[in-house]
C-alpha positions as CSV (number, residue, x, y, z in Angstrom):
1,X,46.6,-28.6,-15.3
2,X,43.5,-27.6,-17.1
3,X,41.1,-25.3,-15.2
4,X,38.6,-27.3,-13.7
5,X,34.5,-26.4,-12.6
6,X,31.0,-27.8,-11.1
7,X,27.8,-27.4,-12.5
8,X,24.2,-27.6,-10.5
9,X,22.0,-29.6,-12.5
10,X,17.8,-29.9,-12.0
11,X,18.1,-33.8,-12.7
12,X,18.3,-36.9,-11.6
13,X,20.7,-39.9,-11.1
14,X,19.9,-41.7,-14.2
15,X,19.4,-38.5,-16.6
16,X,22.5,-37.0,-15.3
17,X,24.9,-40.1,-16.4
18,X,22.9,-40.0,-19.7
19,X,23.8,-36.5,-19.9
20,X,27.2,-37.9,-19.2
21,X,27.7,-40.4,-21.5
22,X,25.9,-38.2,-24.6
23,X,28.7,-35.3,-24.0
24,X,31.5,-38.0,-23.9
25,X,33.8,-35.4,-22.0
26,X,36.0,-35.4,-18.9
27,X,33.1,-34.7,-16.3
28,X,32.4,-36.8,-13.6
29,X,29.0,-37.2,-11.2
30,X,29.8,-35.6,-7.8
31,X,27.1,-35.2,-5.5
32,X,23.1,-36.2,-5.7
33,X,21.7,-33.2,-3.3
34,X,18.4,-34.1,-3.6
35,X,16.6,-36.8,-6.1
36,X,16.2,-34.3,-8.7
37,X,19.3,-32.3,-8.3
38,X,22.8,-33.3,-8.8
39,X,26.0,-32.0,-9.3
40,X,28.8,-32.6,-12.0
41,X,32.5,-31.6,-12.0
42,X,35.0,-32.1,-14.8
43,X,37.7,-29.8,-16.7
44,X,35.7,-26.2,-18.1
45,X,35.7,-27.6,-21.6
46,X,33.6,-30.4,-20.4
47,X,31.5,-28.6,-18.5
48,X,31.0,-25.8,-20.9
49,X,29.8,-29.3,-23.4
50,X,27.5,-30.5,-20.4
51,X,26.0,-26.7,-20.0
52,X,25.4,-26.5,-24.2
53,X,23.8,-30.2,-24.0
54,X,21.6,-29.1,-20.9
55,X,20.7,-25.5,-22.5
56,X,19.8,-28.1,-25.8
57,X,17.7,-30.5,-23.7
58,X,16.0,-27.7,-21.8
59,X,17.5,-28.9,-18.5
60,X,18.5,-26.7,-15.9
61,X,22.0,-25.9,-15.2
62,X,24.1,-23.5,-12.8
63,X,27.1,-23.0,-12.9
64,X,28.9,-23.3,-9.4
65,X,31.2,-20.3,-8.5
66,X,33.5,-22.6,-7.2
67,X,37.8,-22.8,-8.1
68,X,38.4,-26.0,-8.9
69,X,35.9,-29.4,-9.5
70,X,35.9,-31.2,-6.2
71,X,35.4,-34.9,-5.8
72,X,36.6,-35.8,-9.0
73,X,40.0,-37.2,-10.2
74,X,41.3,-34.2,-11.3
75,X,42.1,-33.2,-7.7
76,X,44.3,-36.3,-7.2
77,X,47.3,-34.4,-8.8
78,X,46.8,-32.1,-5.5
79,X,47.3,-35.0,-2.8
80,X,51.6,-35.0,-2.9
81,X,51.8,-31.5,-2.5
82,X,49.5,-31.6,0.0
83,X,51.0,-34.3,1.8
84,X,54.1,-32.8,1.6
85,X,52.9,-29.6,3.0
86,X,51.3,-31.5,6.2
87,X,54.5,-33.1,6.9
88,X,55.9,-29.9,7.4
89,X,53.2,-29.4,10.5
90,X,54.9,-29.5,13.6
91,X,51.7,-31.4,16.0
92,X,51.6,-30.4,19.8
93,X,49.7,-29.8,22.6
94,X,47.6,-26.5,22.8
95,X,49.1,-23.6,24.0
96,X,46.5,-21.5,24.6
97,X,42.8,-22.3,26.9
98,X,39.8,-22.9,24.9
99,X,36.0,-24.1,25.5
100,X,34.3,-26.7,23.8
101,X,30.8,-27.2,24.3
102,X,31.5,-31.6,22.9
């Protein structure tokens, strides 16, 4: 279970697998916000390797301050337990009045 992260970075599509494949590490595309602007997930080490290659390249990359990288396949290892906790989840009926405006 190594610690995983996200990193913003001021590129696009194409650049950002390039920057990919050059690092070789365990980092994964996530997210294209915008044409210029995507965002990578992977375990830290591969990150920190993407952020060095970036700072190298003169590319711009943040750091997300987020806990773990999202939409990559390190989060599969979370699905049982999480399964397992829903299961648990008794369904019903509210119990209390509420107002929704759909």
């Amino acid at each position: 279970n190594a610690p995983s992260a996200m990193v913003s970075l001021l590129a696009n599509r194409e650049k950002t697998l390039n920057i990919l494949d050059a690092v070789a590490a365990q980092a994964w595309l996530c997210a294209e916000n915008a044409p210029e602007q995507c965002v990578v997930g992977g375990t830290a080490e591969s990150i920190e390797l993407v952020q060095q290659y970036c700072t190298q390249n003169q590319i711009t990359a943040k750091r997300l301050r987020v806990p773990c990288a999202f939409h990559t396949p390190l989060l599969e290892r979370t699905h049982e337990p999480l399964r397992t906790a829903l299961e648990q989840i008794e369904l019903g009926l509210p119990q209390k009045p509420y107002l929704s405006a759909t």
